[in-house]
Kinemage of the C-alpha trace (Angstrom):
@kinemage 1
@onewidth
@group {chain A} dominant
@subgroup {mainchain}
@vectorlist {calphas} color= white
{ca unk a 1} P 32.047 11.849 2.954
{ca unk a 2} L 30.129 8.765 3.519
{ca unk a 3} L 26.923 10.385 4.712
{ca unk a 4} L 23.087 10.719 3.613
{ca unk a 5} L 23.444 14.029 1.151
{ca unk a 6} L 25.869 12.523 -1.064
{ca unk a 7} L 24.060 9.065 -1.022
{ca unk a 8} L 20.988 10.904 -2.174
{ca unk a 9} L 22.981 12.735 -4.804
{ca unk a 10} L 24.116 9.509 -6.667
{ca unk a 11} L 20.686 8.072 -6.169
{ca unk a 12} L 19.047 10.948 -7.667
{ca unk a 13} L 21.678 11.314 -10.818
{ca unk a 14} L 20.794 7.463 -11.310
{ca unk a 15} L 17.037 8.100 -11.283
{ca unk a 16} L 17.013 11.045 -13.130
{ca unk a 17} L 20.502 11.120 -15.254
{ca unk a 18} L 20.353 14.255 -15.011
{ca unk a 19} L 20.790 17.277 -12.319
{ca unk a 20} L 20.915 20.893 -12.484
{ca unk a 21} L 24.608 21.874 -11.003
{ca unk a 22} L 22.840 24.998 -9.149
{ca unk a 23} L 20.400 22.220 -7.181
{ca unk a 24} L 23.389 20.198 -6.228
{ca unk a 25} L 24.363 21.262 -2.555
{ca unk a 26} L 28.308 23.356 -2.016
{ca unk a 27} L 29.021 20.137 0.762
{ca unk a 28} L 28.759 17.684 -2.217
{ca unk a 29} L 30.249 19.778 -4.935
{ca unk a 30} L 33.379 20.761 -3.049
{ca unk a 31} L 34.130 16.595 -1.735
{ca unk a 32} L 36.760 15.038 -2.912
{ca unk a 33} L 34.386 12.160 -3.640
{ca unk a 34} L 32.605 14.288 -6.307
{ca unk a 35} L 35.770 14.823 -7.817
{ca unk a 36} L 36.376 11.376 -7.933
{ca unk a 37} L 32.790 11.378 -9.778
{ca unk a 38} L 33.834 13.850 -12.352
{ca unk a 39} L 37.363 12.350 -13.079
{ca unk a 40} L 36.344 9.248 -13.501
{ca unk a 41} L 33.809 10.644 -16.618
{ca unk a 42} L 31.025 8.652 -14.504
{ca unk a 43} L 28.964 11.971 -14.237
{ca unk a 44} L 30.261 14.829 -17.184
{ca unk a 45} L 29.185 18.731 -17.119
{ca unk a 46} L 26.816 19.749 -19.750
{ca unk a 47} L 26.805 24.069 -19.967
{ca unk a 48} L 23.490 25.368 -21.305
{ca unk a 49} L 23.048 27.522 -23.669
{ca unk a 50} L 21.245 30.161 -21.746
{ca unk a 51} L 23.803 30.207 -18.349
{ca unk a 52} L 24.349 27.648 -16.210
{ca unk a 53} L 24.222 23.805 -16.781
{ca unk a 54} L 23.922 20.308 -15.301
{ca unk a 55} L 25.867 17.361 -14.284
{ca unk a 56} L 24.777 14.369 -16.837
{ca unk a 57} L 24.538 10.167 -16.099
{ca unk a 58} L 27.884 9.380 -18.172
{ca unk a 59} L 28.960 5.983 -16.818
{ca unk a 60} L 26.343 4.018 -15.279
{ca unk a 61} L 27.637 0.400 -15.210
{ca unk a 62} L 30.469 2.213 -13.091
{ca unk a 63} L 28.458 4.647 -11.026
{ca unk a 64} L 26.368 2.175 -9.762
{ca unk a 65} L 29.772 -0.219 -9.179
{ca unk a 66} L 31.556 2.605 -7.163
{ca unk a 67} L 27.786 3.089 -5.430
{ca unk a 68} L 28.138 -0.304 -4.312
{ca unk a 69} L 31.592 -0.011 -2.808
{ca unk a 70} L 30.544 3.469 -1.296
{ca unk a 71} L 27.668 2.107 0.506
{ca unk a 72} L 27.892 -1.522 0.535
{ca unk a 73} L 24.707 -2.231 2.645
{ca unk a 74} L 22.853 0.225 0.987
{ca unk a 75} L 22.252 -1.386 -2.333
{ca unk a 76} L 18.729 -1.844 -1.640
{ca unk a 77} L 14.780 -0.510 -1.857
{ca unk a 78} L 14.826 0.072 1.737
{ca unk a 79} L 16.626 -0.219 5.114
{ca unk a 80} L 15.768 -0.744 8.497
{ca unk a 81} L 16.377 0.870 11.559
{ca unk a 82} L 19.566 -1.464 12.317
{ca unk a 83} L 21.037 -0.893 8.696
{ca unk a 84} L 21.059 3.108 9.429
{ca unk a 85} L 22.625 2.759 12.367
{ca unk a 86} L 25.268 0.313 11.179
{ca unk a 87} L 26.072 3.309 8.753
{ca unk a 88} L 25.081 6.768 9.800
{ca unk a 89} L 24.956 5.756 13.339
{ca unk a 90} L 21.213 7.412 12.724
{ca unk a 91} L 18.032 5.338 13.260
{ca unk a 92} L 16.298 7.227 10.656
{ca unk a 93} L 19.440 8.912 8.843
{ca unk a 94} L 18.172 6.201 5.805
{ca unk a 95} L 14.558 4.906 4.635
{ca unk a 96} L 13.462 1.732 6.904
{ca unk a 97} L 12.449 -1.984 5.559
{ca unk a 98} L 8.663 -1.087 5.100
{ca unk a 99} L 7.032 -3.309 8.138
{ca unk a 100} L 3.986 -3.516 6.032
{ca unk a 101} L 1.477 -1.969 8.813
{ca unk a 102} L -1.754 -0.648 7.548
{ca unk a 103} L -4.734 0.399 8.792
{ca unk a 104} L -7.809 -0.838 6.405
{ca unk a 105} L -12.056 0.541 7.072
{ca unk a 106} L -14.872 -0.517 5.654
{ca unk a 107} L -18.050 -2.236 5.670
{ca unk a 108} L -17.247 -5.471 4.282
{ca unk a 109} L -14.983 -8.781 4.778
{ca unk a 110} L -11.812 -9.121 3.954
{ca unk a 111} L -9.044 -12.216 4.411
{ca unk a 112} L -5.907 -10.881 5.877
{ca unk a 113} L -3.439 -12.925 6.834
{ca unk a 114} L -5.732 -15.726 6.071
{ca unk a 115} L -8.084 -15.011 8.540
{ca unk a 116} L -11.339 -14.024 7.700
{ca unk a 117} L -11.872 -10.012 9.249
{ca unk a 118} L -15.654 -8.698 9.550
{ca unk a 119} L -14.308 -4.889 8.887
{ca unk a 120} L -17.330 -3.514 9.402
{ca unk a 121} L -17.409 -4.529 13.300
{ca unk a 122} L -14.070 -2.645 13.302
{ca unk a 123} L -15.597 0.167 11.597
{ca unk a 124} L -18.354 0.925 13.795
{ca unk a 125} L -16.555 0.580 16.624
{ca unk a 126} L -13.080 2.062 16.634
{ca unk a 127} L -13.026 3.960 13.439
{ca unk a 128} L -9.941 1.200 12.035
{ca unk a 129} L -8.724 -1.594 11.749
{ca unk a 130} L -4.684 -2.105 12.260
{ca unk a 131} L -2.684 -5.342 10.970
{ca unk a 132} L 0.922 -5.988 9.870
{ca unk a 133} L -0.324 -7.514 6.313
{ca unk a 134} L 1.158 -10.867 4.636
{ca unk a 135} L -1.928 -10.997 2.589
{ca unk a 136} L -4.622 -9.214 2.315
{ca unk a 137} L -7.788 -9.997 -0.305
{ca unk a 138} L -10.531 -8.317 -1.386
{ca unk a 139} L -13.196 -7.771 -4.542
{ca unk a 140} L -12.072 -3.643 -4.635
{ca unk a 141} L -9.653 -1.840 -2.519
{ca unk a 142} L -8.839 1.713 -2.552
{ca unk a 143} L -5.750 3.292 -1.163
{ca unk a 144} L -5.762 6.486 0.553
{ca unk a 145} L -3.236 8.777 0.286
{ca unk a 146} L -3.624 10.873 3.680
{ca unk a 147} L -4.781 9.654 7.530
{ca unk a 148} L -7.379 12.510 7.853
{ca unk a 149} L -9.238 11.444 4.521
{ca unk a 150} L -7.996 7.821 4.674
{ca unk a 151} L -11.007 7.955 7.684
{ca unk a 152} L -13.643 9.761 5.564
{ca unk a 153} L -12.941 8.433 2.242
{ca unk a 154} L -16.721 6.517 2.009
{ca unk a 155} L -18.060 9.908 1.952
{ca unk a 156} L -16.699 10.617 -1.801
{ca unk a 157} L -16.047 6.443 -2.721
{ca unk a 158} L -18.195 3.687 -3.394
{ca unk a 159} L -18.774 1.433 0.246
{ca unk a 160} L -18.004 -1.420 -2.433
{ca unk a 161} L -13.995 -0.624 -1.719
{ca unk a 162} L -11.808 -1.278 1.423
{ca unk a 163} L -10.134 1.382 2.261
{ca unk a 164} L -6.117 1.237 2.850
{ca unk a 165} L -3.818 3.927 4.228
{ca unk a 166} L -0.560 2.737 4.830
{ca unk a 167} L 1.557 3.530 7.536
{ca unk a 168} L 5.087 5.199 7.043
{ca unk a 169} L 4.098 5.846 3.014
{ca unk a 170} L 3.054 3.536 0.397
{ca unk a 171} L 5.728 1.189 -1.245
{ca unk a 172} L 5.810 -1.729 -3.244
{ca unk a 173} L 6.614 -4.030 -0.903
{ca unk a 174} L 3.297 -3.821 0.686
{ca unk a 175} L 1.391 -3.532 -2.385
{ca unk a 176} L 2.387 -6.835 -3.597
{ca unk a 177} L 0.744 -8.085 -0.376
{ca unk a 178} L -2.805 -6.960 -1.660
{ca unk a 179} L -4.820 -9.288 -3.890
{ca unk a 180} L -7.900 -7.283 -5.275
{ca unk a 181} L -10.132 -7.276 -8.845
{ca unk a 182} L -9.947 -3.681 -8.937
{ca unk a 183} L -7.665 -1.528 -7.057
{ca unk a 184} L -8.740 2.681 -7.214
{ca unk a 185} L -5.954 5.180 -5.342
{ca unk a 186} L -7.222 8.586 -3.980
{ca unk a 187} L -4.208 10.736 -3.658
{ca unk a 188} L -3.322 14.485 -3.536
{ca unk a 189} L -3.612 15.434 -6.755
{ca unk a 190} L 0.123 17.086 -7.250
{ca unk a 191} L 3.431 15.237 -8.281
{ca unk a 192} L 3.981 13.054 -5.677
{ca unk a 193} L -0.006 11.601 -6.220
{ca unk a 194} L 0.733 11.074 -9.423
{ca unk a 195} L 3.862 9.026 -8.583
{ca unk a 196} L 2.283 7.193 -6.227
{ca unk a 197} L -0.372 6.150 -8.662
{ca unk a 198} L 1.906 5.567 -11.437
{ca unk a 199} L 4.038 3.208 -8.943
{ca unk a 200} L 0.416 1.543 -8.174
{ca unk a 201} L 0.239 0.728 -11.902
{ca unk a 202} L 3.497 -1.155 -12.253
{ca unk a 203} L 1.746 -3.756 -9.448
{ca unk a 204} L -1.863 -3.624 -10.722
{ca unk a 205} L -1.612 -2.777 -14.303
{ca unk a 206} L -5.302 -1.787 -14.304
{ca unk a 207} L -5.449 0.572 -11.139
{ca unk a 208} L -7.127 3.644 -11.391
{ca unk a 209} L -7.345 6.855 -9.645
{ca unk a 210} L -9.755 8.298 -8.285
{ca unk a 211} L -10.499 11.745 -9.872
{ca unk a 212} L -14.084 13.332 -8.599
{ca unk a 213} L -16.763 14.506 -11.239
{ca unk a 214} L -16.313 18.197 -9.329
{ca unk a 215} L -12.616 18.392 -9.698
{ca unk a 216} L -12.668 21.324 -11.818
{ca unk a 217} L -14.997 23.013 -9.546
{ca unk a 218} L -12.943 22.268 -6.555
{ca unk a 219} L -9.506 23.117 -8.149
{ca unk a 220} L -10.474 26.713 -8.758
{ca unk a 221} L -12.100 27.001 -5.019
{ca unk a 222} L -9.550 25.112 -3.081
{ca unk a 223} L -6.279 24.510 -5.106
{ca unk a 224} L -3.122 25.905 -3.408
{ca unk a 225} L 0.145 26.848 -4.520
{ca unk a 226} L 2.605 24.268 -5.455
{ca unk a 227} L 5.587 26.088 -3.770
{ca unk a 228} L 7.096 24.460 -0.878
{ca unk a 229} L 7.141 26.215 2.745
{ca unk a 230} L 10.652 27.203 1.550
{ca unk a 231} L 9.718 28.632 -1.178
{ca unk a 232} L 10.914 26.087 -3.719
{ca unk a 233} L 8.699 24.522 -6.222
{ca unk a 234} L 7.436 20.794 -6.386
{ca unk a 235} L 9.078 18.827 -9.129
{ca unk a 236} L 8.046 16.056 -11.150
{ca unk a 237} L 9.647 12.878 -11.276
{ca unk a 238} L 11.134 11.578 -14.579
{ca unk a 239} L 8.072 8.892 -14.917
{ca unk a 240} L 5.880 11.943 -14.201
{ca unk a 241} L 7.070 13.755 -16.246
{ca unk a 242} L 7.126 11.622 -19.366
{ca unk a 243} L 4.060 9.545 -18.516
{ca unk a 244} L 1.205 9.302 -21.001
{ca unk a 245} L -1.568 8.290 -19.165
{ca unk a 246} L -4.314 10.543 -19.801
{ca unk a 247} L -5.300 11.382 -15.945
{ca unk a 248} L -1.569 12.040 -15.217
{ca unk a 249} L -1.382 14.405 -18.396
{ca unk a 250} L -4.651 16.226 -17.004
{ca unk a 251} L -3.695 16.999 -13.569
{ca unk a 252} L 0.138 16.937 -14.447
{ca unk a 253} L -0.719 20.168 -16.930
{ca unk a 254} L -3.286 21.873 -14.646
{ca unk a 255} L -0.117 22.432 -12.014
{ca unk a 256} L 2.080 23.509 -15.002
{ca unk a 257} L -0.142 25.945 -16.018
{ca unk a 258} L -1.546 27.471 -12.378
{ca unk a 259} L 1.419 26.616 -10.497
{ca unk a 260} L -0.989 25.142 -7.637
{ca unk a 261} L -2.647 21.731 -6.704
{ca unk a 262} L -5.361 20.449 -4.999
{ca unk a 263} L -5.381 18.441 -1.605
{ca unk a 264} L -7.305 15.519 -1.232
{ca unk a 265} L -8.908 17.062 1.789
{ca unk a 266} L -10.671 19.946 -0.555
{ca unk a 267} L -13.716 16.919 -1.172
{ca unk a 268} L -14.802 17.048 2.102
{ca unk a 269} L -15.382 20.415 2.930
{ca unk a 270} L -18.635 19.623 2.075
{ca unk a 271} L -19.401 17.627 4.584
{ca unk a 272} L -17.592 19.728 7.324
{ca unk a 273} L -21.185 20.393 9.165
{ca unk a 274} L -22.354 16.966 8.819
Protein backbone atom coordinates (compact mmCIF):
# COMPACT_ATOMS: atom_id res chain seq x y z
CA UNK A 1 0.00 0.00 0.00
CA UNK A 2 2.72 2.29 -0.91
CA UNK A 3 0.57 5.22 -1.97
CA UNK A 4 -0.16 9.01 -0.90
CA UNK A 5 -3.13 8.28 1.90
CA UNK A 6 -1.09 6.14 3.98
CA UNK A 7 2.07 8.39 3.55
CA UNK A 8 -0.04 11.22 4.85
CA UNK A 9 -1.31 9.08 7.68
CA UNK A 10 2.21 8.44 9.21
CA UNK A 11 3.11 12.01 8.52
CA UNK A 12 0.20 13.29 10.29
CA UNK A 13 0.52 10.73 13.50
CA UNK A 14 4.24 12.13 13.57
CA UNK A 15 3.10 15.76 13.56
CA UNK A 16 0.39 15.45 15.70
CA UNK A 17 1.00 12.04 17.87
CA UNK A 18 -2.14 11.76 17.95
CA UNK A 19 -5.33 10.86 15.60
CA UNK A 20 -8.86 10.26 16.14
CA UNK A 21 -9.48 6.43 14.82
CA UNK A 22 -12.98 7.71 13.27
CA UNK A 23 -10.77 10.44 10.99
CA UNK A 24 -8.47 7.72 9.88
CA UNK A 25 -9.76 6.51 6.35
CA UNK A 26 -11.35 2.31 6.08
CA UNK A 27 -8.36 1.96 3.00
CA UNK A 28 -5.67 2.63 5.70
CA UNK A 29 -7.26 0.95 8.64
CA UNK A 30 -8.00 -2.34 6.91
CA UNK A 31 -3.92 -2.56 5.19
CA UNK A 32 -1.91 -4.93 6.23
CA UNK A 33 0.68 -2.18 6.62
CA UNK A 34 -1.39 -0.62 9.47
CA UNK A 35 -1.34 -3.78 11.07
CA UNK A 36 2.15 -3.92 10.84
CA UNK A 37 1.85 -0.32 12.62
CA UNK A 38 -0.18 -1.61 15.45
CA UNK A 39 1.84 -4.89 16.07
CA UNK A 40 4.81 -3.45 16.16
CA UNK A 41 3.40 -1.04 19.36
CA UNK A 42 4.78 1.92 17.02
CA UNK A 43 1.20 3.52 17.07
CA UNK A 44 -1.14 1.93 20.31
CA UNK A 45 -5.14 2.48 20.64
CA UNK A 46 -6.20 4.76 23.33
CA UNK A 47 -10.44 4.21 23.99
CA UNK A 48 -12.03 7.35 25.41
CA UNK A 49 -13.97 7.57 27.98
CA UNK A 50 -17.01 8.95 26.31
CA UNK A 51 -17.06 6.32 22.98
CA UNK A 52 -14.68 6.06 20.59
CA UNK A 53 -10.85 6.71 20.76
CA UNK A 54 -7.59 7.43 18.92
CA UNK A 55 -4.53 5.87 17.63
CA UNK A 56 -1.47 7.42 19.84
CA UNK A 57 2.57 8.19 18.67
CA UNK A 58 4.00 5.04 20.70
CA UNK A 59 7.36 4.39 19.01
CA UNK A 60 8.79 7.20 17.24
CA UNK A 61 12.52 6.40 16.81
CA UNK A 62 10.90 3.29 14.93
CA UNK A 63 8.03 4.90 13.10
CA UNK A 64 10.05 7.27 11.56
CA UNK A 65 12.81 4.20 10.78
CA UNK A 66 10.07 2.00 9.09
CA UNK A 67 8.91 5.62 7.37
CA UNK A 68 12.18 5.69 5.91
CA UNK A 69 12.21 2.19 4.49
CA UNK A 70 8.49 2.72 3.34
CA UNK A 71 9.26 5.70 1.36
CA UNK A 72 12.86 5.96 0.96
CA UNK A 73 12.92 9.15 -1.26
CA UNK A 74 10.41 10.71 0.62
CA UNK A 75 12.26 11.61 3.75
CA UNK A 76 12.16 15.14 2.96
CA UNK A 77 10.34 18.88 3.26
CA UNK A 78 9.40 18.66 -0.25
CA UNK A 79 9.59 16.82 -3.62
CA UNK A 80 9.65 17.65 -7.05
CA UNK A 81 7.84 16.75 -9.92
CA UNK A 82 10.49 13.88 -10.87
CA UNK A 83 10.49 12.44 -7.19
CA UNK A 84 6.48 11.87 -7.50
CA UNK A 85 6.74 10.28 -10.44
CA UNK A 86 9.62 8.02 -9.47
CA UNK A 87 7.02 6.89 -6.74
CA UNK A 88 3.38 7.39 -7.43
CA UNK A 89 4.00 7.55 -11.06
CA UNK A 90 1.92 11.05 -10.33
CA UNK A 91 3.48 14.46 -11.12
CA UNK A 92 1.65 16.00 -8.36
CA UNK A 93 0.60 12.72 -6.34
CA UNK A 94 3.40 14.42 -3.61
CA UNK A 95 4.31 18.20 -2.64
CA UNK A 96 7.06 19.65 -5.24
CA UNK A 97 10.72 21.18 -4.30
CA UNK A 98 9.37 24.83 -3.80
CA UNK A 99 11.04 26.65 -7.08
CA UNK A 100 11.04 29.76 -5.05
CA UNK A 101 8.90 31.96 -7.69
CA UNK A 102 7.29 35.02 -6.34
CA UNK A 103 5.73 37.80 -7.51
CA UNK A 104 6.77 41.08 -5.31
CA UNK A 105 4.77 45.08 -5.89
CA UNK A 106 5.58 48.05 -4.62
CA UNK A 107 6.84 51.43 -4.86
CA UNK A 108 10.28 51.10 -3.81
CA UNK A 109 13.80 49.29 -4.61
CA UNK A 110 14.64 46.21 -3.78
CA UNK A 111 18.02 43.87 -4.52
CA UNK A 112 16.98 40.54 -5.80
CA UNK A 113 19.23 38.34 -6.93
CA UNK A 114 21.76 41.01 -6.49
CA UNK A 115 20.49 43.17 -8.90
CA UNK A 116 19.16 46.29 -8.01
CA UNK A 117 14.98 46.24 -9.14
CA UNK A 118 13.14 49.81 -9.36
CA UNK A 119 9.64 47.99 -8.29
CA UNK A 120 7.82 50.78 -8.70
CA UNK A 121 8.42 50.89 -12.68
CA UNK A 122 7.01 47.33 -12.44
CA UNK A 123 4.20 48.52 -10.47
CA UNK A 124 2.86 51.08 -12.62
CA UNK A 125 3.16 49.27 -15.44
CA UNK A 126 2.17 45.63 -15.25
CA UNK A 127 0.63 45.41 -11.88
CA UNK A 128 3.91 42.76 -10.72
CA UNK A 129 6.85 41.94 -10.71
CA UNK A 130 7.85 37.99 -11.22
CA UNK A 131 11.44 36.47 -10.24
CA UNK A 132 12.68 33.02 -9.16
CA UNK A 133 14.37 34.55 -5.80
CA UNK A 134 18.05 33.58 -4.46
CA UNK A 135 17.96 36.71 -2.48
CA UNK A 136 15.87 39.15 -2.06
CA UNK A 137 16.48 42.46 0.42
CA UNK A 138 14.56 44.98 1.63
CA UNK A 139 13.98 47.64 4.79
CA UNK A 140 10.08 45.98 5.32
CA UNK A 141 8.41 43.29 3.44
CA UNK A 142 5.02 42.01 3.85
CA UNK A 143 3.74 38.70 2.68
CA UNK A 144 0.42 38.24 1.30
CA UNK A 145 -1.47 35.44 1.84
CA UNK A 146 -3.93 35.45 -1.32
CA UNK A 147 -3.27 36.65 -5.29
CA UNK A 148 -6.47 38.84 -5.35
CA UNK A 149 -5.34 40.91 -2.18
CA UNK A 150 -1.61 40.16 -2.69
CA UNK A 151 -2.46 43.04 -5.71
CA UNK A 152 -4.38 45.47 -3.45
CA UNK A 153 -2.64 45.04 -0.28
CA UNK A 154 -1.24 49.05 -0.30
CA UNK A 155 -4.76 49.93 0.09
CA UNK A 156 -4.89 48.59 3.92
CA UNK A 157 -0.60 48.53 4.41
CA UNK A 158 1.90 51.04 4.76
CA UNK A 159 3.67 51.81 0.90
CA UNK A 160 6.86 51.50 3.28
CA UNK A 161 6.55 47.40 2.71
CA UNK A 162 7.17 45.24 -0.45
CA UNK A 163 4.69 43.20 -0.99
CA UNK A 164 5.31 39.22 -1.53
CA UNK A 165 2.83 36.55 -2.59
CA UNK A 166 4.39 33.46 -3.27
CA UNK A 167 3.62 31.19 -5.85
CA UNK A 168 2.50 27.48 -5.13
CA UNK A 169 2.13 28.49 -1.07
CA UNK A 170 4.53 29.90 1.28
CA UNK A 171 7.37 27.61 2.70
CA UNK A 172 10.46 27.97 4.39
CA UNK A 173 12.60 27.42 1.83
CA UNK A 174 11.79 30.63 0.23
CA UNK A 175 11.56 32.57 3.28
CA UNK A 176 15.07 32.05 4.16
CA UNK A 177 15.76 33.76 0.80
CA UNK A 178 14.30 37.16 2.15
CA UNK A 179 16.54 39.53 4.10
CA UNK A 180 14.29 42.35 5.64
CA UNK A 181 14.34 44.66 9.16
CA UNK A 182 10.83 44.00 9.63
CA UNK A 183 8.83 41.40 8.01
CA UNK A 184 4.55 41.91 8.59
CA UNK A 185 2.28 38.77 7.03
CA UNK A 186 -1.39 39.53 6.01
CA UNK A 187 -3.13 36.25 5.95
CA UNK A 188 -6.72 34.87 6.23
CA UNK A 189 -7.37 35.12 9.53
CA UNK A 190 -8.44 31.22 10.25
CA UNK A 191 -6.07 28.21 11.13
CA UNK A 192 -4.11 27.89 8.32
CA UNK A 193 -3.16 32.04 8.65
CA UNK A 194 -2.22 31.47 11.79
CA UNK A 195 0.14 28.62 10.79
CA UNK A 196 1.49 30.36 8.23
CA UNK A 197 2.41 33.20 10.51
CA UNK A 198 3.57 31.10 13.24
CA UNK A 199 5.93 29.23 10.54
CA UNK A 200 7.01 33.02 9.55
CA UNK A 201 8.16 33.40 13.18
CA UNK A 202 10.50 30.44 13.37
CA UNK A 203 12.54 32.44 10.29
CA UNK A 204 12.05 36.03 11.52
CA UNK A 205 11.61 35.77 15.17
CA UNK A 206 10.14 39.30 15.23
CA UNK A 207 7.47 39.04 12.32
CA UNK A 208 4.24 40.30 12.87
CA UNK A 209 0.87 40.04 11.46
CA UNK A 210 -1.01 42.20 10.22
CA UNK A 211 -4.35 42.52 12.15
CA UNK A 212 -6.53 45.83 11.00
CA UNK A 213 -7.78 48.40 13.71
CA UNK A 214 -11.55 47.41 12.20
CA UNK A 215 -11.21 43.73 12.64
CA UNK A 216 -13.89 43.45 15.05
CA UNK A 217 -16.10 45.47 12.93
CA UNK A 218 -15.39 43.45 9.91
CA UNK A 219 -15.60 39.98 11.63
CA UNK A 220 -19.21 40.48 12.60
CA UNK A 221 -20.09 41.94 8.89
CA UNK A 222 -18.08 39.62 6.80
CA UNK A 223 -16.84 36.51 8.79
CA UNK A 224 -17.96 33.15 7.30
CA UNK A 225 -18.34 29.82 8.54
CA UNK A 226 -15.37 27.75 9.24
CA UNK A 227 -16.93 24.51 7.80
CA UNK A 228 -15.41 23.15 4.77
CA UNK A 229 -17.50 22.77 1.35
CA UNK A 230 -17.88 19.19 2.69
CA UNK A 231 -19.14 20.01 5.54
CA UNK A 232 -16.22 19.23 7.82
CA UNK A 233 -14.72 21.70 10.12
CA UNK A 234 -11.20 23.45 9.87
CA UNK A 235 -8.76 22.16 12.42
CA UNK A 236 -5.97 23.61 14.13
CA UNK A 237 -2.60 22.45 13.95
CA UNK A 238 -0.79 21.24 17.12
CA UNK A 239 1.48 24.64 17.13
CA UNK A 240 -1.90 26.39 16.71
CA UNK A 241 -3.31 25.03 18.94
CA UNK A 242 -0.89 25.34 21.83
CA UNK A 243 0.66 28.63 20.72
CA UNK A 244 0.76 31.56 23.13
CA UNK A 245 1.20 34.39 21.16
CA UNK A 246 -1.33 36.83 21.99
CA UNK A 247 -2.68 37.59 18.23
CA UNK A 248 -2.90 33.78 17.62
CA UNK A 249 -4.88 33.37 21.03
CA UNK A 250 -7.26 36.33 19.79
CA UNK A 251 -8.24 35.18 16.47
CA UNK A 252 -7.57 31.42 17.39
CA UNK A 253 -10.62 31.91 20.18
CA UNK A 254 -12.88 34.16 18.05
CA UNK A 255 -13.27 30.87 15.53
CA UNK A 256 -13.73 28.64 18.65
CA UNK A 257 -16.33 30.54 19.88
CA UNK A 258 -18.39 31.63 16.40
CA UNK A 259 -17.33 28.75 14.48
CA UNK A 260 -16.50 31.26 11.45
CA UNK A 261 -13.45 33.33 10.15
CA UNK A 262 -12.73 36.14 8.28
CA UNK A 263 -11.09 36.33 4.70
CA UNK A 264 -8.51 38.62 3.99
CA UNK A 265 -10.55 39.91 1.13
CA UNK A 266 -13.40 41.34 3.73
CA UNK A 267 -10.76 44.78 3.99
CA UNK A 268 -11.37 45.75 0.73
CA UNK A 269 -14.85 45.85 0.25
CA UNK A 270 -14.42 49.20 0.97
CA UNK A 271 -12.81 50.16 -1.74
CA UNK A 272 -14.92 48.01 -4.22
CA UNK A 273 -16.24 51.43 -6.03
CA UNK A 274 -12.99 53.05 -6.06
Amino acid sequence: MQNKTFYNFILKILEEEKINASSISQSVKKSSEFQTLVNGKFITYSQAVTGGGSYVLSDRDNLELYFKNKFPRELQDSYSAVSNIGTYRNTKAGKRISQNVILVRGFKKITLNSEIVDLEKFTNLFGTFSAQVNKLKSDKICIVENLDSFLLAEKVIDKEYIFIHTYGGLGKSVLNNFEAREVLIFPDYDYKGLQNYLMVKKVFPKAKIFIPKDYEILFKTYSRTIKTKQGREQNPNKEVKESVDENVIKIRTDIYKSKRFLEQQALFVKFQND
